[in-house]
C-alpha positions in Angstrom: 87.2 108.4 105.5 87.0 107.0 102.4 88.8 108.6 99.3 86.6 109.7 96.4 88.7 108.5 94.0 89.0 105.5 95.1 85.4 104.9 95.8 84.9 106.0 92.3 87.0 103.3 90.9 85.4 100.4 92.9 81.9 101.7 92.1 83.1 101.7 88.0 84.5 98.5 88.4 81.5 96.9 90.4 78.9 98.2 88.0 80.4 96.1 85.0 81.1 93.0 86.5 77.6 93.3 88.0 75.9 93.9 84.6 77.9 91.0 83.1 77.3 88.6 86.2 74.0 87.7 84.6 76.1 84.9 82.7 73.9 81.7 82.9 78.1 80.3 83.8 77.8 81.9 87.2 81.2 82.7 86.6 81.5 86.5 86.5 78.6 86.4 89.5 81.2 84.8 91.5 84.0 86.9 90.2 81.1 90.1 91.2 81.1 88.4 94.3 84.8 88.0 95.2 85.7 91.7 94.0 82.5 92.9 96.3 84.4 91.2 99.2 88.1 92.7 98.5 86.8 96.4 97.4 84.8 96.7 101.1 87.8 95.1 102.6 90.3 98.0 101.2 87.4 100.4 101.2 86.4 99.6 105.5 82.7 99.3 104.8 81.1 96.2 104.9 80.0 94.6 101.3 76.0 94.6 102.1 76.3 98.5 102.7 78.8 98.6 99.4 76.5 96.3 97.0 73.5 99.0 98.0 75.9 101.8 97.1 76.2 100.0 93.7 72.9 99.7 92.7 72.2 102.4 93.6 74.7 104.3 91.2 74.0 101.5 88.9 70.1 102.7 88.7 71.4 106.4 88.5 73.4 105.9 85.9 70.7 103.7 84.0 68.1 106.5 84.6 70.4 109.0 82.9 71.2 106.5 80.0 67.0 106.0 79.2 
């Protein structure tokens, strides 16, 4: 099972580096990329199912914002 907390921390971290990955360097899209990869990895759930999870809390959290 995964821990809350740590979940919580991934999902944080994924939502900025997703919001900045719209660099026209491609840079921090890779970096999105890479961090995707190694949070699913610590996390045991594979980084399609974990990049649905953050936009999903991504377009949560924008909702609440607007």
């Amino acid at each position: 099972m995964v821990g809350r907390k740590l979940l919580k921390q991934a999902l944080g971290e994924l939502i900025v580096l997703k919001n900045r990955g719209h660099d026209p360097s491609r840079f921090l899209g890779h970096l999105y990329v890479a961090a995707l990869e190694e949070w699913a990895e610590r996390l045991s759930v594979h980084p399609i199912k974990l990049n649905k999870v953050v936009t999903i809390r991504e377009a949560i959290s924008s909702h609440y914002l607007h």
